[in-house]
C-alpha positions as semicolon CSV with decimal commas, in nm:
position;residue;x (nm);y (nm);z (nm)
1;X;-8,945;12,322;-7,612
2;X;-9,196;12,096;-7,406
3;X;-9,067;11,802;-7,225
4;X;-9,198;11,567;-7,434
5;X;-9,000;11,692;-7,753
6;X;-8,679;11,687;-7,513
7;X;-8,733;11,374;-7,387
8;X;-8,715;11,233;-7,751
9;X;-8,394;11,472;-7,850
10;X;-8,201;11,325;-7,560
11;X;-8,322;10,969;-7,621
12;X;-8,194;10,997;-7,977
13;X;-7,883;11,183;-7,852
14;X;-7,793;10,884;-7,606
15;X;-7,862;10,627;-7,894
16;X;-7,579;10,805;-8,113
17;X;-7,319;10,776;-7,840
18;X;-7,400;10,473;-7,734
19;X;-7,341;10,366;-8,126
20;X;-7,038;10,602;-8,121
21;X;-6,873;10,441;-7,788
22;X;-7,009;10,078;-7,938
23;X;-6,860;10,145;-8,274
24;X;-6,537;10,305;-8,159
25;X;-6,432;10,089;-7,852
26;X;-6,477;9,767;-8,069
27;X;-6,081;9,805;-8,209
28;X;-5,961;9,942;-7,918
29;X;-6,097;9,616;-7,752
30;X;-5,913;9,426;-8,012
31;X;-5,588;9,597;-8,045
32;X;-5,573;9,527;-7,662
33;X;-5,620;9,170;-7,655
34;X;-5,534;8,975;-7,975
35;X;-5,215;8,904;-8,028
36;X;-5,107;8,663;-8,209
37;X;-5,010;8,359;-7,992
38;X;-4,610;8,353;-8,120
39;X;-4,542;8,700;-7,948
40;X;-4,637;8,582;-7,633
41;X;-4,327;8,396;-7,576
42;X;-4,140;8,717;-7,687
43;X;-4,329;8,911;-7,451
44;X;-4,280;8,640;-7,147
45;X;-3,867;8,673;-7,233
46;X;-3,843;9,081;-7,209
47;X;-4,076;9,050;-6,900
48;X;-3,767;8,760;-6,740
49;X;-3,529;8,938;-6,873
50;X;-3,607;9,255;-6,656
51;X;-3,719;9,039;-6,356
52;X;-3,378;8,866;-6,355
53;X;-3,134;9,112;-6,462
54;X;-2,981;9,397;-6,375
55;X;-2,730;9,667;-6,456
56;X;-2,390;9,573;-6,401
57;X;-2,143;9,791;-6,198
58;X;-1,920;10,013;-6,428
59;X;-1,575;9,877;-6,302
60;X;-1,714;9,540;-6,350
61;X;-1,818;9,635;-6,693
62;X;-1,495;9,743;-6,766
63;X;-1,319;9,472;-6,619
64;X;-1,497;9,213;-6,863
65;X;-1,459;9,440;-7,149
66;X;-1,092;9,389;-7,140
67;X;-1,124;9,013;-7,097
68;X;-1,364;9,038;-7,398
69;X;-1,085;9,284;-7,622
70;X;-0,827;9,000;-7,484
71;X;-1,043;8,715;-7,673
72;X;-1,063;8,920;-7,968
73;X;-0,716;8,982;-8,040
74;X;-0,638;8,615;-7,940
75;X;-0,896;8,489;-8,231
76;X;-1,091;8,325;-7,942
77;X;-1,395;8,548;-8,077
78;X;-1,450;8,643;-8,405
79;X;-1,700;8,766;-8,565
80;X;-1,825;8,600;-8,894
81;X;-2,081;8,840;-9,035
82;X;-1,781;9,128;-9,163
83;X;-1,946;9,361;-8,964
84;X;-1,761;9,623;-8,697
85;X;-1,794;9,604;-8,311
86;X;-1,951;9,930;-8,179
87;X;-1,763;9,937;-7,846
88;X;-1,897;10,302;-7,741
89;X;-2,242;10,162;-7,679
90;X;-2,152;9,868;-7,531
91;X;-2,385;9,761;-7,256
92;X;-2,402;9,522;-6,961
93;X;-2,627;9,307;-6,769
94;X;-2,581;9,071;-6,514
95;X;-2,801;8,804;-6,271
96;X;-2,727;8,579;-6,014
97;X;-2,521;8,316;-6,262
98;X;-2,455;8,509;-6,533
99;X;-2,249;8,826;-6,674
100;X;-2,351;8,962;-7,028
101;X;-2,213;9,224;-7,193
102;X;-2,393;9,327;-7,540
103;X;-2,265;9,546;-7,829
104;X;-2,434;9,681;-8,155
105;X;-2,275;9,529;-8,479
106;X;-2,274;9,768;-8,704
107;X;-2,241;9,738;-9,142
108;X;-2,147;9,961;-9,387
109;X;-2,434;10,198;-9,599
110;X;-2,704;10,062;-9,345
111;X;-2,920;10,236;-9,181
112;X;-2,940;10,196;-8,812
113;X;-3,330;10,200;-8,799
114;X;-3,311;9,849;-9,018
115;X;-2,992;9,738;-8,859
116;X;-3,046;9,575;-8,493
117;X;-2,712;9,322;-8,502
118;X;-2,554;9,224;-8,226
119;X;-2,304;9,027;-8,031
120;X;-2,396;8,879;-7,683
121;X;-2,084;8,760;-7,483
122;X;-2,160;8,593;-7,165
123;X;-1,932;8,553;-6,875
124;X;-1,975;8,358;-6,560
125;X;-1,922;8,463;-6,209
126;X;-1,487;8,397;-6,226
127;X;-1,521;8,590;-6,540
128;X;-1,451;8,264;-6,800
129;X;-1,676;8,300;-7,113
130;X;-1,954;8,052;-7,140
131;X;-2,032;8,142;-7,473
132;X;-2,080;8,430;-7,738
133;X;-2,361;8,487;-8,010
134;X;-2,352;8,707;-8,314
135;X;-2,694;8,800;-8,492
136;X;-2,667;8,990;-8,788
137;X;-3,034;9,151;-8,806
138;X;-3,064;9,388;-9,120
139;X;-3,404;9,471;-9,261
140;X;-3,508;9,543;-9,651
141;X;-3,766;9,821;-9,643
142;X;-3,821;9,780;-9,995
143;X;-3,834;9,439;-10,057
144;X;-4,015;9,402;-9,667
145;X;-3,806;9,127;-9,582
146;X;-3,536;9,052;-9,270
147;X;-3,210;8,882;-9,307
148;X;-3,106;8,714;-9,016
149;X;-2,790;8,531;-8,989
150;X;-2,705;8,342;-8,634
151;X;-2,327;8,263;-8,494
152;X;-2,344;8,066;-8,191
153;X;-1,941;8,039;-8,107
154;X;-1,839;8,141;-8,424
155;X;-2,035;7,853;-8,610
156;X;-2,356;7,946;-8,870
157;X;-2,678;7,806;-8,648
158;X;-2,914;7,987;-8,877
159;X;-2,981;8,164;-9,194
160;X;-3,321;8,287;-9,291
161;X;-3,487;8,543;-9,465
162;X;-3,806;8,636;-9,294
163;X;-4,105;8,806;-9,548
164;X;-4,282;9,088;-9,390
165;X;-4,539;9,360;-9,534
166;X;-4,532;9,687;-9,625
167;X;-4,701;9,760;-9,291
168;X;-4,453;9,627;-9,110
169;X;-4,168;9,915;-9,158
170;X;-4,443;10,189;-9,092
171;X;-4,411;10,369;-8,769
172;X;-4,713;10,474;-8,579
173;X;-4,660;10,831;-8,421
174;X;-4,648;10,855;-8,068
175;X;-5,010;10,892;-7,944
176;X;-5,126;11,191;-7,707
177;X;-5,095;11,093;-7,365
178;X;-5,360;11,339;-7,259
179;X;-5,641;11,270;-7,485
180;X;-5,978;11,501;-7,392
181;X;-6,182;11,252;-7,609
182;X;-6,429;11,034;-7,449
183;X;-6,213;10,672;-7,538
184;X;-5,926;10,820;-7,269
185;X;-6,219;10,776;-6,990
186;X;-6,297;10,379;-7,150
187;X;-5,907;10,262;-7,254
188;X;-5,777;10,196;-6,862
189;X;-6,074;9,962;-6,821
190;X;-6,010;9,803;-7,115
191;X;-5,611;9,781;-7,036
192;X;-5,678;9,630;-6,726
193;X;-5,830;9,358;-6,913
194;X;-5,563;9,277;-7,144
195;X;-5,256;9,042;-7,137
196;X;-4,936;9,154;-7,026
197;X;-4,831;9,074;-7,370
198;X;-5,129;9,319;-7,501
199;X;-4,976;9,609;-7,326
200;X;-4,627;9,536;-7,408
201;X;-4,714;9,534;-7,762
202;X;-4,948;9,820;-7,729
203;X;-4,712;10,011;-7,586
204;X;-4,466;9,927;-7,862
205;X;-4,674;10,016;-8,118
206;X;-4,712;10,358;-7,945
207;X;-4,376;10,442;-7,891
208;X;-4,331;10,447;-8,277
209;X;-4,098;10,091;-8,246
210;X;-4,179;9,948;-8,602
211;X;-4,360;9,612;-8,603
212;X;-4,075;9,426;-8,831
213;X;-3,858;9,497;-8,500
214;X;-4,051;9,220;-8,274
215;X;-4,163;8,970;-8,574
216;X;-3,815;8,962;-8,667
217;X;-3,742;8,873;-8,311
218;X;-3,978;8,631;-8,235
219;X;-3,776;8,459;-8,487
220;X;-3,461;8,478;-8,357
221;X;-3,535;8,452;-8,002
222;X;-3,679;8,115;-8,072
223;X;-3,379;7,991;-8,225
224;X;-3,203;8,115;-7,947
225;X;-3,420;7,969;-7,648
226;X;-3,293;7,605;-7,754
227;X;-2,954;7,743;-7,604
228;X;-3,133;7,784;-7,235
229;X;-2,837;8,065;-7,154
230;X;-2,911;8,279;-7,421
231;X;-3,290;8,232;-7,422
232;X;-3,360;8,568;-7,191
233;X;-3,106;8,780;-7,282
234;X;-3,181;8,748;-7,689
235;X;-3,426;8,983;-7,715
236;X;-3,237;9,306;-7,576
237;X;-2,920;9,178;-7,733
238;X;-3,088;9,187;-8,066
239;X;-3,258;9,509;-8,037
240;X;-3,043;9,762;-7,890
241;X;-3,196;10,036;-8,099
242;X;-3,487;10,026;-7,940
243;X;-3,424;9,942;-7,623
244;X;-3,513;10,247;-7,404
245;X;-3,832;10,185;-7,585
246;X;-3,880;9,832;-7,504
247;X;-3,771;9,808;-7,134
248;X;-4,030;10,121;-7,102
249;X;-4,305;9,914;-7,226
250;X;-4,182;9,619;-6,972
251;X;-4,219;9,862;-6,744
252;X;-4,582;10,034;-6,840
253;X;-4,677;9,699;-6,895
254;X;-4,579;9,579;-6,562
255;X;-4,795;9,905;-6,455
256;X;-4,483;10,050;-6,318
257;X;-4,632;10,372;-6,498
């Protein structure tokens, strides 16, 4: 083969990757970076959230458990959705101001995948309640809708049926991590470039956490930021299914890892 003949095969070769690399980084570009302006407040709470809290001590935990079992049987709380407190998975937070203890809400012949319900319970620093919030979260996969229902000390703040799509209850599989193809050498730079919300939401989408999960929230989180003391923890409150998977995207997102 002369060099003149090889000279045009390699020209034309370059030409097809650069279309290829042209052609194929154009949605990765996108999936990055637009996101739709409402999840951005979403995003900016779970990023607080894990700036501002952390995990609370176990005998502290336990402690305001048994204040929180006291209320119960006293009628001080009561929940208003007939749903059953989960009290093996409860889990705890606390900040500066603020202790919060959260615990899954669980209803009869529902799945837990389309069941995130909760009750948030916060406690100041003496231990008195401030307030408590029940959310009963259930999805429809069939008719790709959420019903949300909002108790803000025991009293209805919200009822809504949000409409989703068929899309929106699909899970993406977990991509490969160690991709030989020629987008894992383009995808950091392109990262880099993105919002933290882009990431976060990214990062969600790879961990398989369905995309009804965080619309549904960026409902309810809204209704709960006009109560300023419930507006960061409302997002982990509400999603306790998934949230190994979502404080691991905070994290990735934060370029922890």
């Amino acid at each position: 083969m002369n060099k003149r003949m090889f000279g045009k095969i390699f020209l034309s070769f370059l030409l097809i990757v650069t279309l290829f690399v042209t052609t194929a980084i154009t949605p990765l570009t996108l999936a990055q970076t637009s996101i739709p302006e409402e999840y951005n407040s979403l995003a900016e709470t779970f990023k607080d959230f894990n700036k501002n809290y952390s995990e609370m001590p176990e005998e502290k935990t336990n402690d305001l458990k048994k204040e929180l079992l006291t209320l119960i049987k006293q009628g001080t709380i009561k929940l208003q959705s007939n749903g059953e407190l989960d009290f093996k998975d409860i889990q705890s937070k606390q900040n500066g101001e603020n202790n919060v203890l959260y615990m899954p809400i669980e209803y009869k012949n529902i799945a837990s995948t389309l069941n995130i319900s909760a009750l948030t319970v916060i406690f100041d620093n003496k231990g008195e309640l401030v307030n408590y919030d029940e959310r009963k979260i259930v999805a429809d996969d069939k008719n790709y809708t959420s019903q949300i229902e909002i108790y803000t000390d025991g009293v209805l703040t919200k009822s809504e049926n949000v409409q989703l799509t068929k899309e929106d209850f699909m899970i993406t599989p977990e991509k490969e991590k160690n991709s030989d193809s020629i987008l894992s050498f383009l995808k950091p730079d392109t990262a880099e470039a993105a919002s933290w919300a882009s990431k976060f939401f990214n990062c969600l989408d790879d961990q398989g956490v369905p995309s009804w999960v965080y619309k549904t929230l960026t409902v309810v989180c809204g209704i709960a930021c006009a109560t300023a003391v419930l507006c960061v923890p409302c997002a982990v409150g509400a999603a306790l299914v998934f949230e190994a998977d979502i404080m691991y995207c905070v994290g990735k997102a934060n370029g922890n890892y």
